[in-house]
N, C-alpha and C positions, 0 to 999 in steps of 0.2 A: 819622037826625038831619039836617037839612037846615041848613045856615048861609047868615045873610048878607054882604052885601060886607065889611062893617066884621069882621066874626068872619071873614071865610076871610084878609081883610087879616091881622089878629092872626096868625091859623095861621102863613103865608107867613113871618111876622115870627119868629115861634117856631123855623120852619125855618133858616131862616136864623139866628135866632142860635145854636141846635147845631150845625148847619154850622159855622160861623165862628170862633165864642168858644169852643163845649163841646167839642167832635170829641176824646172819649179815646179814640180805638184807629189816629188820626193818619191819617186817610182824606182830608180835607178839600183837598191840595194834586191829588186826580186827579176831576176833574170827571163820569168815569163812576160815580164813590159816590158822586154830590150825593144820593141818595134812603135812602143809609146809615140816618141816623135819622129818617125819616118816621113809623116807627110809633113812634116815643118821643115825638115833636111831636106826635101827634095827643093819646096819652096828656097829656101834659103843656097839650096845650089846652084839651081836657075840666076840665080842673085849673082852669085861668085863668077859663075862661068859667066856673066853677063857684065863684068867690073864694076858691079856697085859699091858704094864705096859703104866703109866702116861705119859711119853716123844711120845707113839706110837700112843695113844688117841690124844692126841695134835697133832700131827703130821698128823693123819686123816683129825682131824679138821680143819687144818689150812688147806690141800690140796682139803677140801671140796669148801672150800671160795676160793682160788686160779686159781684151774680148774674148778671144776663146777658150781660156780657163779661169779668170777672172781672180789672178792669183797677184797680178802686179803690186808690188811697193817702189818706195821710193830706191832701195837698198836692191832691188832688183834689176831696176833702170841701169846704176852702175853695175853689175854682173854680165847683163847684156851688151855694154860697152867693152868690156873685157873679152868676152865669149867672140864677138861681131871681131875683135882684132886678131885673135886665133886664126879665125875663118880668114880672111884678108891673106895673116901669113903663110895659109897653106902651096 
């Protein structure tokens, strides 16, 4: 799949707000993880550029933390309903 400026812009934006806002496993303060979750951004771009909606982003998210790093709580589920609306507004 090849993207454009405006879509790789989005991507970049993506990354960075898991970086920033989402970081469950608290990486985000050592700048050698900046690439921690690139494969979840890219997942979660495909999403974007594909209109899924806000409940299905979260619902990524949370099942990211859950199975793949097995960091989920309840107080995380709402983070990722927050994090998933960011994405939506980009």
């Amino acid at each position: 799949m090849s993207i454009n400026l405006e879509q790789n812009k989005i991507f970049n934006q993506i990354k960075e707000i898991l970086w920033s806002d989402w970081d469950p496993i608290g990486v985000n303060d050592c700048d050698d993880a900046r690439d921690e979750y690139t494969s979840y951004a890219l997942q979660i771009f495909g999403m974007k550029i594909h209109n899924a909606d806000k409940q299905n982003i979260a619902d990524r998210l949370y099942k990211f933390e859950m199975v793949d790093m097995e960091v989920g709580t309840f107080e995380s589920k709402i983070l990722c309903e927050k994090i998933a609306q960011k994405i939506i507004e980009l």
